[in-house]
N, CA, C and O atoms as a CHARMM CRD file, in Angstrom:
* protein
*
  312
    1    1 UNK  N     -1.50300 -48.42500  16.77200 PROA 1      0.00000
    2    1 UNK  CA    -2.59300 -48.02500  17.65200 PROA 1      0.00000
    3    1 UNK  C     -3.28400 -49.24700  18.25400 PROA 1      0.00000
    4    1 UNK  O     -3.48700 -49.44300  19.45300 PROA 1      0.00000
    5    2 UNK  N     -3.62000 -50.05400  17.20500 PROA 2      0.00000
    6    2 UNK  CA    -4.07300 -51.74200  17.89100 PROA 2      0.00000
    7    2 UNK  C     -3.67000 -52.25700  19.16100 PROA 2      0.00000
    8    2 UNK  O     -4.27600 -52.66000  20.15400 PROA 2      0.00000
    9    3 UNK  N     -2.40100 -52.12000  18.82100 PROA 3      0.00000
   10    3 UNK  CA    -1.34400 -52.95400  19.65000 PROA 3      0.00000
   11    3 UNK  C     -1.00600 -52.29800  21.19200 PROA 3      0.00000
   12    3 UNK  O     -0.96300 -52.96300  22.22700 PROA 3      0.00000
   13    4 UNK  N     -0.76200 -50.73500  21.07900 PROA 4      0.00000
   14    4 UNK  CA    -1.50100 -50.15900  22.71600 PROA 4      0.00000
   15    4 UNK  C     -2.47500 -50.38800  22.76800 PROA 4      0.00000
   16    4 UNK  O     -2.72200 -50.68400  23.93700 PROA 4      0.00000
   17    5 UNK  N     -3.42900 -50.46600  22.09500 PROA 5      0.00000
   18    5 UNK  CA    -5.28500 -50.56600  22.84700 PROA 5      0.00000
   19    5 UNK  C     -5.15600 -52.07600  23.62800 PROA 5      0.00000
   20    5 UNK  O     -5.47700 -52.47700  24.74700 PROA 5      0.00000
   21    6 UNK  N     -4.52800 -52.68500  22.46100 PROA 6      0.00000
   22    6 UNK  CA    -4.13400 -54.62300  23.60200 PROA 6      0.00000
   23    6 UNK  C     -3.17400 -54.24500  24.73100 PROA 6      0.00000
   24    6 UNK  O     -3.00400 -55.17200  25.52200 PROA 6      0.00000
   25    7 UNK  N     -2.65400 -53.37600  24.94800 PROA 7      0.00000
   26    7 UNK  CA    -2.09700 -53.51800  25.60100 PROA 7      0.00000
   27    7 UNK  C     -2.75300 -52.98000  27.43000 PROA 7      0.00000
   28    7 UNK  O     -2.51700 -53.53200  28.50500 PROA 7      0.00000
   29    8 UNK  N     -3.52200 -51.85000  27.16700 PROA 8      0.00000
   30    8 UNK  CA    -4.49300 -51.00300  27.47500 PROA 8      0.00000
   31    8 UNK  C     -5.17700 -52.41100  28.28400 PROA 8      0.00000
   32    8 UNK  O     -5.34100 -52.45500  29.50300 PROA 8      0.00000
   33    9 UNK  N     -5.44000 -53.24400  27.57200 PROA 9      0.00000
   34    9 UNK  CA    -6.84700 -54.20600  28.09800 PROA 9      0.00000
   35    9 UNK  C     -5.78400 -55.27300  28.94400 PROA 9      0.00000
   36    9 UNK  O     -6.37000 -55.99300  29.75200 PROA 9      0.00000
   37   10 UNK  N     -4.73000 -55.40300  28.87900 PROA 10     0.00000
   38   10 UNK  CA    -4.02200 -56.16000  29.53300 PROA 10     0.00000
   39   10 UNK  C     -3.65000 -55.72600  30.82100 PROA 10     0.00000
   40   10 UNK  O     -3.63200 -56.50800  31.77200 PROA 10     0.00000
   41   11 UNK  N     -3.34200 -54.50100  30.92300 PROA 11     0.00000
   42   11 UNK  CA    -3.15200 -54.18200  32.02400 PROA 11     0.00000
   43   11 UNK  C     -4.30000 -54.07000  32.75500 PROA 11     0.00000
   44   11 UNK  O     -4.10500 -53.91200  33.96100 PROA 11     0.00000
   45   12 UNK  N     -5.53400 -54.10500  32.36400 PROA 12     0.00000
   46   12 UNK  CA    -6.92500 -53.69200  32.92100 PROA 12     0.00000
   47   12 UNK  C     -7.18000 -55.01700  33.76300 PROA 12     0.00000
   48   12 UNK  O     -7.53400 -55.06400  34.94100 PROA 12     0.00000
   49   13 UNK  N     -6.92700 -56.08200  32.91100 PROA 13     0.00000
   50   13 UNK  CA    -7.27500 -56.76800  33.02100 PROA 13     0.00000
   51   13 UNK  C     -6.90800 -57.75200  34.55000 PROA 13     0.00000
   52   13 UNK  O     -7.55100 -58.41800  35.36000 PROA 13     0.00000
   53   14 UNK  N     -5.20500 -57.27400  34.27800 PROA 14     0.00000
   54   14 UNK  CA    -4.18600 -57.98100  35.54100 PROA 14     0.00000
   55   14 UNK  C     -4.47000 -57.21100  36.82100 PROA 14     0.00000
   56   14 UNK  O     -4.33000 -57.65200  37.96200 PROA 14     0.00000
   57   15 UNK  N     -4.91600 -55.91700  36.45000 PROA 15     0.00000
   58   15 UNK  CA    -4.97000 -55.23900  37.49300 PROA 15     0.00000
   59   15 UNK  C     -6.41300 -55.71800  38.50000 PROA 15     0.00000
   60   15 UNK  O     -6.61000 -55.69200  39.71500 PROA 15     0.00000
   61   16 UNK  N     -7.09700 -56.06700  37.54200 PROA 16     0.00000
   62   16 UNK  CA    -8.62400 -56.45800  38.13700 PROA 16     0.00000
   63   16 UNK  C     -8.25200 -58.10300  38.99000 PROA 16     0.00000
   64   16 UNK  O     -8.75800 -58.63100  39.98000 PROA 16     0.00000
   65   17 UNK  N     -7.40900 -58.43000  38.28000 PROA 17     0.00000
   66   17 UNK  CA    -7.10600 -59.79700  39.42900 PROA 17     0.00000
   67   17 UNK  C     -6.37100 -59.84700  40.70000 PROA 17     0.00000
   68   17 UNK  O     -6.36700 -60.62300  41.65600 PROA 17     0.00000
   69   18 UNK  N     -5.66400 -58.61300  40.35300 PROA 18     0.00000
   70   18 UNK  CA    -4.62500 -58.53300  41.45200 PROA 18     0.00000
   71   18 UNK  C     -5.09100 -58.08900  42.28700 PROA 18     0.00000
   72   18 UNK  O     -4.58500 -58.31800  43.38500 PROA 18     0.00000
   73   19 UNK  N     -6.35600 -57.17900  42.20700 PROA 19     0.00000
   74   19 UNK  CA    -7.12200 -55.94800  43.14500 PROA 19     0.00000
   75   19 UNK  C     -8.01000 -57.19900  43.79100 PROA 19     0.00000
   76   19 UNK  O     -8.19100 -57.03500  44.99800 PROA 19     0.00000
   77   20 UNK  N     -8.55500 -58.31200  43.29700 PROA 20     0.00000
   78   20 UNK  CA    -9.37800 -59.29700  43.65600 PROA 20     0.00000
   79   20 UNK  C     -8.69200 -60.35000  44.84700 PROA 20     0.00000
   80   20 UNK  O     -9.25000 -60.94700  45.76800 PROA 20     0.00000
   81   21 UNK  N     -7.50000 -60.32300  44.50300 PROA 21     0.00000
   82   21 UNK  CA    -6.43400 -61.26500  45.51900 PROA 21     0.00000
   83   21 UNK  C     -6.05100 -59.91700  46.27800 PROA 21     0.00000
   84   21 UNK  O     -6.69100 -59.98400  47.32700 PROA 21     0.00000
   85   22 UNK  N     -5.38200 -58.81500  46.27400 PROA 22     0.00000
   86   22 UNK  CA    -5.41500 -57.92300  47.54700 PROA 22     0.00000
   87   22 UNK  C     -6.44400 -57.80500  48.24300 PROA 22     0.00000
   88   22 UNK  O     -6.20800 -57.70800  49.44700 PROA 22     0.00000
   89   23 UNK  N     -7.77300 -57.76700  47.87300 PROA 23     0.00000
   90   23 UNK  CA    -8.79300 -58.09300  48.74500 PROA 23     0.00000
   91   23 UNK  C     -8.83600 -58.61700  49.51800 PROA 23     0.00000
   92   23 UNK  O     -9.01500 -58.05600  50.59900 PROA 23     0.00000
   93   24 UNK  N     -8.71600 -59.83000  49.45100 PROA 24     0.00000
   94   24 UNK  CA    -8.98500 -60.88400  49.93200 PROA 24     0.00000
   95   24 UNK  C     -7.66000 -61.27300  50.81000 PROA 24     0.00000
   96   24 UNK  O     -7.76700 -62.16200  51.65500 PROA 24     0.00000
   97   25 UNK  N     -6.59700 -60.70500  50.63900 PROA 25     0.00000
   98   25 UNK  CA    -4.89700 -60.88100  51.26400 PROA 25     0.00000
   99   25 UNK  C     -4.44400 -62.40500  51.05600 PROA 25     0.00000
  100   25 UNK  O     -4.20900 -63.33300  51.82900 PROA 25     0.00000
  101   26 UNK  N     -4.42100 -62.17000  49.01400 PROA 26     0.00000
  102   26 UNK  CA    -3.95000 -63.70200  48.73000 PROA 26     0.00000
  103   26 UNK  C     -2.49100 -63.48400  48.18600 PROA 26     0.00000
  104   26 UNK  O     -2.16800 -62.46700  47.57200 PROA 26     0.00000
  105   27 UNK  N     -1.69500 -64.45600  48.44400 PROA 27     0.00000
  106   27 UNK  CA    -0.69200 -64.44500  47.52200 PROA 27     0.00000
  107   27 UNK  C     -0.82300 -65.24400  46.22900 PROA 27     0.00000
  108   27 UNK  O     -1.83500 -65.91400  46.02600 PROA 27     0.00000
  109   28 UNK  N      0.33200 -65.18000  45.21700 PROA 28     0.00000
  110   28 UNK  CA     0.44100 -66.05700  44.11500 PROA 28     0.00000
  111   28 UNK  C      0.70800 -67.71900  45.22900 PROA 28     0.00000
  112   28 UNK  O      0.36600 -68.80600  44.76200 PROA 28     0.00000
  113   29 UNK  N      1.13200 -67.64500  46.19000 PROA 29     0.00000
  114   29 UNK  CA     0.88100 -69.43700  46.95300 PROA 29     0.00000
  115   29 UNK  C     -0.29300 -69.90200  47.05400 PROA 29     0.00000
  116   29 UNK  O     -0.77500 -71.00100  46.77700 PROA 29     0.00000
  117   30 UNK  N     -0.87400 -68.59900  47.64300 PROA 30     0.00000
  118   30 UNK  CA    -2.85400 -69.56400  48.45000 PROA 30     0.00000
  119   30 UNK  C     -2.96600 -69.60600  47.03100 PROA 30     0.00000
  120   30 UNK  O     -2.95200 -70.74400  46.56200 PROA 30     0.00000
  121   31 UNK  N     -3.10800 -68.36400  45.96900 PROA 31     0.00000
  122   31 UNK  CA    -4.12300 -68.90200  44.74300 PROA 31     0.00000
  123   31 UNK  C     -3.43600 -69.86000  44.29600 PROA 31     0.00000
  124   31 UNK  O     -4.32900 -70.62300  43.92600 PROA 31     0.00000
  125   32 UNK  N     -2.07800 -70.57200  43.97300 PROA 32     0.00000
  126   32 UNK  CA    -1.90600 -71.67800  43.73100 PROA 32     0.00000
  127   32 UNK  C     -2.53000 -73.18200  44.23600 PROA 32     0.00000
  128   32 UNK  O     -2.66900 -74.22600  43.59900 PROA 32     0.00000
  129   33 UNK  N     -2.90200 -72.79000  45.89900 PROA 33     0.00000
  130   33 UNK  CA    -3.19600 -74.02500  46.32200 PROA 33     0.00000
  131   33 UNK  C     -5.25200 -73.88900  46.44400 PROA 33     0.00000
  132   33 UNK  O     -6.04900 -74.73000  46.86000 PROA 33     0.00000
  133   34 UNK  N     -5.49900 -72.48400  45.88400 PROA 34     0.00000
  134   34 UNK  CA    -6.93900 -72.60300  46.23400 PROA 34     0.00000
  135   34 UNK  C     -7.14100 -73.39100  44.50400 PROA 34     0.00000
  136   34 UNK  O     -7.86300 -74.37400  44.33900 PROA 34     0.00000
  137   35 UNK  N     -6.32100 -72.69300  43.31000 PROA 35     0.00000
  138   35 UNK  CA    -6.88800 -73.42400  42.02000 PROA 35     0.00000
  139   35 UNK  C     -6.24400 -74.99100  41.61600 PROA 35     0.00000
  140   35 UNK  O     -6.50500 -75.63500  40.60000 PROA 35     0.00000
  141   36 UNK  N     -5.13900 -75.45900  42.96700 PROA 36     0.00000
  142   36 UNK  CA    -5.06300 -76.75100  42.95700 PROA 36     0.00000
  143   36 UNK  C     -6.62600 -77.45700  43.79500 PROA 36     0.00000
  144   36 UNK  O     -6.62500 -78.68200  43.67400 PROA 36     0.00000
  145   37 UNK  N     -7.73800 -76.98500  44.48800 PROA 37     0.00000
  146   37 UNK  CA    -8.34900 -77.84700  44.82200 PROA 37     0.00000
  147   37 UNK  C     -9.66200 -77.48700  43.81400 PROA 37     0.00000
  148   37 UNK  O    -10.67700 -77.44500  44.51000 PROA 37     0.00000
  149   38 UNK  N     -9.92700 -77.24200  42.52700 PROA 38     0.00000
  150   38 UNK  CA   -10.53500 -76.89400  41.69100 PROA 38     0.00000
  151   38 UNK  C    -10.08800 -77.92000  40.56300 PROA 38     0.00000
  152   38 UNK  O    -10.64200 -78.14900  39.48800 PROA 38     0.00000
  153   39 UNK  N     -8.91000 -78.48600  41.11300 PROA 39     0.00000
  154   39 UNK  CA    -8.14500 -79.23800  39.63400 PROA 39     0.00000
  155   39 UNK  C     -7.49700 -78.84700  38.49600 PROA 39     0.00000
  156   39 UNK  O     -7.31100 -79.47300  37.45300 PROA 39     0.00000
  157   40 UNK  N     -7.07500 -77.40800  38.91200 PROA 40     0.00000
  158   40 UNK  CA    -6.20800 -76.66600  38.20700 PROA 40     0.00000
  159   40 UNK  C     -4.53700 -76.64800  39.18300 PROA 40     0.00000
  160   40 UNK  O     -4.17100 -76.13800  40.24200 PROA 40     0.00000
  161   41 UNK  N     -3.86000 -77.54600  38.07100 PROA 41     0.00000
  162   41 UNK  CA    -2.17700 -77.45900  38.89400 PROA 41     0.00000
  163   41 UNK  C     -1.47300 -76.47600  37.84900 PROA 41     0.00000
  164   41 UNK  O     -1.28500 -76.52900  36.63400 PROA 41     0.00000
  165   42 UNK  N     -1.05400 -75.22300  39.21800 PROA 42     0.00000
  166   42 UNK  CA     0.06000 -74.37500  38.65700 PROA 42     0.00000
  167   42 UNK  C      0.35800 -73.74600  39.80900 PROA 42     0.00000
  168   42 UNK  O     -0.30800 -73.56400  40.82900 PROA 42     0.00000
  169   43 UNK  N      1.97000 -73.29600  39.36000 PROA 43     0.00000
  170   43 UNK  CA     2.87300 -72.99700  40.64200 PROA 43     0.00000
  171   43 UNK  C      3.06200 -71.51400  40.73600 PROA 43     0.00000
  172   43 UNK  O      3.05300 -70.82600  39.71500 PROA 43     0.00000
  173   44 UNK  N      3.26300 -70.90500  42.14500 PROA 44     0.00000
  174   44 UNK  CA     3.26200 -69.80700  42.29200 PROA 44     0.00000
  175   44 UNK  C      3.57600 -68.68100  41.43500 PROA 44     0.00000
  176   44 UNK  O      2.98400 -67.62900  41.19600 PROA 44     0.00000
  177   45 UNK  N      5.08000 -69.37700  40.88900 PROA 45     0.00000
  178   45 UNK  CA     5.81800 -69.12100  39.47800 PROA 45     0.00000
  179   45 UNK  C      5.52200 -68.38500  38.38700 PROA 45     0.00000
  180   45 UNK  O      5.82700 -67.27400  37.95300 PROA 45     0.00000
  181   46 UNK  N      4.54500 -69.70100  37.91200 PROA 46     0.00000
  182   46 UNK  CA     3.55500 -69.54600  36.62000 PROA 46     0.00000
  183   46 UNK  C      2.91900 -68.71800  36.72800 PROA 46     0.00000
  184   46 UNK  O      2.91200 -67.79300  35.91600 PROA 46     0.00000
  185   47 UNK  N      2.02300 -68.77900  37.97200 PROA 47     0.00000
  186   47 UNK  CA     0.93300 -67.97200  37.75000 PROA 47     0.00000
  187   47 UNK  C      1.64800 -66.18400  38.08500 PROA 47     0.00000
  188   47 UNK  O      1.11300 -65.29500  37.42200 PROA 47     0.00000
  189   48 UNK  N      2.52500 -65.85400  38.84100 PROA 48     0.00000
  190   48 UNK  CA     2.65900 -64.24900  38.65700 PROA 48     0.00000
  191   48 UNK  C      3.32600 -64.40500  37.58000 PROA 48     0.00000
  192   48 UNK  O      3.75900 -63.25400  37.53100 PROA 48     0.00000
  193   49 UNK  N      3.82900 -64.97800  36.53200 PROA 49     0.00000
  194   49 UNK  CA     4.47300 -65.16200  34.87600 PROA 49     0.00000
  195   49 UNK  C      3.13700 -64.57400  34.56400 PROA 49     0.00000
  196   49 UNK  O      3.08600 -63.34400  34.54800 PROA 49     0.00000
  197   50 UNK  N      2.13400 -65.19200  34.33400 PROA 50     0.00000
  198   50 UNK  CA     0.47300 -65.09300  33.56800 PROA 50     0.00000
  199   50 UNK  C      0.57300 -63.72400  33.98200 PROA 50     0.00000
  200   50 UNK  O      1.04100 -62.93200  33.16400 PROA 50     0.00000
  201   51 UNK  N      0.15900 -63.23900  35.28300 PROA 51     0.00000
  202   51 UNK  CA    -0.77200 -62.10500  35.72000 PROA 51     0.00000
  203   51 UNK  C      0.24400 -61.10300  35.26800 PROA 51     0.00000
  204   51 UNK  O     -0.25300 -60.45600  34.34600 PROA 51     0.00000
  205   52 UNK  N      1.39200 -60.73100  35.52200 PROA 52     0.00000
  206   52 UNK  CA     2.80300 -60.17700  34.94000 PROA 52     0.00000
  207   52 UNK  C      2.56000 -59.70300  34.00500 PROA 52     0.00000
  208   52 UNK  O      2.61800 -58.53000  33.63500 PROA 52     0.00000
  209   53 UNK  N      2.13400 -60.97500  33.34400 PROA 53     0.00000
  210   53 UNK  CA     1.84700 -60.52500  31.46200 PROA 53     0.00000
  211   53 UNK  C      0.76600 -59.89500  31.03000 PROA 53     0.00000
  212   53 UNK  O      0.74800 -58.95900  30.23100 PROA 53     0.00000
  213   54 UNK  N     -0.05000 -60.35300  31.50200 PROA 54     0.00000
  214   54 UNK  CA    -1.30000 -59.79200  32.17900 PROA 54     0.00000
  215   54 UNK  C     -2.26200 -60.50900  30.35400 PROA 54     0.00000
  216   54 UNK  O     -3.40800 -60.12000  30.12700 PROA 54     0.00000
  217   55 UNK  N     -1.68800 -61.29400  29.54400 PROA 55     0.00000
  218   55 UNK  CA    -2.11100 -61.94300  28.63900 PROA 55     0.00000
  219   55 UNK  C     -2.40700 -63.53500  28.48300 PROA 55     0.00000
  220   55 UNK  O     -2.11300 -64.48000  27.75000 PROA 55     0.00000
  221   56 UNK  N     -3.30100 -63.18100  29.82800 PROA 56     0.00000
  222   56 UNK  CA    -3.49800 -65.10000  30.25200 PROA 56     0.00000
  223   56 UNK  C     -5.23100 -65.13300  29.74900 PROA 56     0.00000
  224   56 UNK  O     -6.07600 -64.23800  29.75900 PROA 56     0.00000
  225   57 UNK  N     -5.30900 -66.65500  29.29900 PROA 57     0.00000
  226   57 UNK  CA    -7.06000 -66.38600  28.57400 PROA 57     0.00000
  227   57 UNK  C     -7.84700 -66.26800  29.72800 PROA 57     0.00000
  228   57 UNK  O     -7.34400 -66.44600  30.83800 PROA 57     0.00000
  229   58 UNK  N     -9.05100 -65.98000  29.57800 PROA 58     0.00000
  230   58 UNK  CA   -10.48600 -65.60000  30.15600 PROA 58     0.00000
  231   58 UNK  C    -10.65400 -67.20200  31.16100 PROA 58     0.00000
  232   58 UNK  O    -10.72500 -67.14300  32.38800 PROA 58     0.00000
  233   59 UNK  N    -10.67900 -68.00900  30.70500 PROA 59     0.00000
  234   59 UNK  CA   -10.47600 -69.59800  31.21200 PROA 59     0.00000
  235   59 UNK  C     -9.88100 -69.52700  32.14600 PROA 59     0.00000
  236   59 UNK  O    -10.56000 -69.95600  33.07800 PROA 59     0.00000
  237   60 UNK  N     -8.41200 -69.03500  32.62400 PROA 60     0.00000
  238   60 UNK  CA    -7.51100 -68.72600  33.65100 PROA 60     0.00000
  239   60 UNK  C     -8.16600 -67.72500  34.82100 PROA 60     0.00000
  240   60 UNK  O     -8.23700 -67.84400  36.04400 PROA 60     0.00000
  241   61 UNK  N     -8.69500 -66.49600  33.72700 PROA 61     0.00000
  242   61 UNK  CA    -8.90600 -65.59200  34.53700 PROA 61     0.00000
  243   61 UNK  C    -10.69200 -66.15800  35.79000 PROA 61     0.00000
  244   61 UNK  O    -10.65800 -65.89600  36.99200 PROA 61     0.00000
  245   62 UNK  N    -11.59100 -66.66300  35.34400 PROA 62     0.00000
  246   62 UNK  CA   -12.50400 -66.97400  35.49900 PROA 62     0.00000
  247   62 UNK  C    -12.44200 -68.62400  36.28100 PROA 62     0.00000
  248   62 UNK  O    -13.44300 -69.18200  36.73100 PROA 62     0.00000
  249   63 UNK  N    -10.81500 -69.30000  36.31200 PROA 63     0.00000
  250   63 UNK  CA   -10.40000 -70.22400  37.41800 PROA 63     0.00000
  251   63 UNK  C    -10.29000 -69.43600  38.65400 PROA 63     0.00000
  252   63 UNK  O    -10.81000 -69.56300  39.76300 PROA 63     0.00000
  253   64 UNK  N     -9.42300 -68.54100  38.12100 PROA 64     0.00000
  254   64 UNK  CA    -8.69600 -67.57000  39.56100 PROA 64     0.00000
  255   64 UNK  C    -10.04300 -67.21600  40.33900 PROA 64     0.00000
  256   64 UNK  O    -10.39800 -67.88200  41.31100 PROA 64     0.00000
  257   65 UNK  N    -10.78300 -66.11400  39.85000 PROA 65     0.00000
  258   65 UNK  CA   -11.94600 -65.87800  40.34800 PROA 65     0.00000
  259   65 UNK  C    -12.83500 -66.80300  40.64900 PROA 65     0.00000
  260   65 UNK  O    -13.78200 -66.29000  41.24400 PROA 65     0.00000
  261   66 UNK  N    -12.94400 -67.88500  40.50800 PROA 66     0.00000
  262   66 UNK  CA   -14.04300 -68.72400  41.13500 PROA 66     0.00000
  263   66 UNK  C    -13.23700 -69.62400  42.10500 PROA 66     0.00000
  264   66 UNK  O    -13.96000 -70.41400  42.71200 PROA 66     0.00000
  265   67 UNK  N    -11.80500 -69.70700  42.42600 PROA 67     0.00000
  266   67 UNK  CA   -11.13400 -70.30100  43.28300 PROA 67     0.00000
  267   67 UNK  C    -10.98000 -69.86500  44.37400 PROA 67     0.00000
  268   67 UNK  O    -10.81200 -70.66100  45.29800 PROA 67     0.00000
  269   68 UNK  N    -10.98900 -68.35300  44.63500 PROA 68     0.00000
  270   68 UNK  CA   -10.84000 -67.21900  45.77700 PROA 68     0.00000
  271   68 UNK  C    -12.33600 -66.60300  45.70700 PROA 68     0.00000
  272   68 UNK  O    -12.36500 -65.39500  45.94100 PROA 68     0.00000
  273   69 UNK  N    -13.72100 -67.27500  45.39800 PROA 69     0.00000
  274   69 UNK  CA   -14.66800 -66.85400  46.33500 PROA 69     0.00000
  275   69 UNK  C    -15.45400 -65.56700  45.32600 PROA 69     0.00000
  276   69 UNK  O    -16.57700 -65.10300  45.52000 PROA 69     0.00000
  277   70 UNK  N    -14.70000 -65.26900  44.47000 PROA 70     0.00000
  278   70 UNK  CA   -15.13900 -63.95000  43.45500 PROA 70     0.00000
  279   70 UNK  C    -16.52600 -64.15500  42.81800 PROA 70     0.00000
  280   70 UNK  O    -16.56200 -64.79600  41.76800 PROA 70     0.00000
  281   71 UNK  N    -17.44800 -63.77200  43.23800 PROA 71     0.00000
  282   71 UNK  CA   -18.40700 -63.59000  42.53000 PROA 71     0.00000
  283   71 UNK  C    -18.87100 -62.40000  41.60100 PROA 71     0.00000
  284   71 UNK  O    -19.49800 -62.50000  40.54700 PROA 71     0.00000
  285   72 UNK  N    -18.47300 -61.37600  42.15600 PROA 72     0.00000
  286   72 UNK  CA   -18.90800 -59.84000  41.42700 PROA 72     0.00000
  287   72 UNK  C    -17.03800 -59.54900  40.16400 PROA 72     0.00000
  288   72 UNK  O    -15.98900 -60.12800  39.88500 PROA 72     0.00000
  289   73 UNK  N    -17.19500 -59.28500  40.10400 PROA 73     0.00000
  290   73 UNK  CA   -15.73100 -57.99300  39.65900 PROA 73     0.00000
  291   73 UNK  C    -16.35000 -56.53800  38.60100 PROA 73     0.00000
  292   73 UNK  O    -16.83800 -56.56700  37.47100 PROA 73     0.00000
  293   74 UNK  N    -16.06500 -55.30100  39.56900 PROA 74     0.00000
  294   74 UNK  CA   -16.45800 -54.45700  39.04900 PROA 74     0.00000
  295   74 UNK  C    -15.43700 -53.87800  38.09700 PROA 74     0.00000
  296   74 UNK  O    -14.31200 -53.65900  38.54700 PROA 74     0.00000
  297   75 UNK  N    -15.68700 -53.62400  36.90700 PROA 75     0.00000
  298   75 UNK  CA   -14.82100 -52.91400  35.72700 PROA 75     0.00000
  299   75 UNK  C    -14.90600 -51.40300  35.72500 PROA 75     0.00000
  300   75 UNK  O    -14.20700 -50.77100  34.93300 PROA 75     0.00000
  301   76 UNK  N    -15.49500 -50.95800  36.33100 PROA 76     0.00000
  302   76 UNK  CA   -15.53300 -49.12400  36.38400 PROA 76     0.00000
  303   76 UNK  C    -14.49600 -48.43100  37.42400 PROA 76     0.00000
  304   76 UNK  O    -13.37900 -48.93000  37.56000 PROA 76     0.00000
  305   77 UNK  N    -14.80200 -47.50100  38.01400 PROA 77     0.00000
  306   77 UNK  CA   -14.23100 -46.72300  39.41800 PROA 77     0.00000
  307   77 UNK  C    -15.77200 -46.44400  40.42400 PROA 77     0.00000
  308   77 UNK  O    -15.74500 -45.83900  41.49600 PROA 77     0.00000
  309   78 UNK  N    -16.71200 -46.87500  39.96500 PROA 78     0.00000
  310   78 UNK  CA   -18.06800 -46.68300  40.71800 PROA 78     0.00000
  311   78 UNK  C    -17.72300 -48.12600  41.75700 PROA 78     0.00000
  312   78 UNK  O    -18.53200 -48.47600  42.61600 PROA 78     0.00000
């Protein structure tokens, strides 16, 4: 039961980034080159590997979002 509930939050989680870059009409390239001028180097690659998995830390997730402009992210359907 654990182990779906992690799994549950993973997908929540990827989905909330991905919905944040469709917004905005980013690919895994721009966010590569927006969290290379933040001083974060990783390649298009890597990063849909991470979001894929959707088990990348809070640190990653909270680069992405402050690299593409994210200030809010809503967690509900409101």
């Amino acid at each position: 039961m654990a182990a779906k509930r992690g799994k549950e939050w993973e997908v929540k989680v990827k989905g909330l980034l991905k919905a944040e870059l469709k917004k905005r009409n980013l690919s895994y390239a721009d966010l590569a080159e927006k969290l290379a001028t933040i001083g974060i180097k990783e390649s298009p690659r890597n990063i849909s590997n991470k979001i894929g998995r959707g088990s990348f830390t809070a640190v990653f997730f909270i680069q992405c979002l402050e690299s593409i402009g994210c200030e809010t992210v809503h967690l509900g359907d409101n």
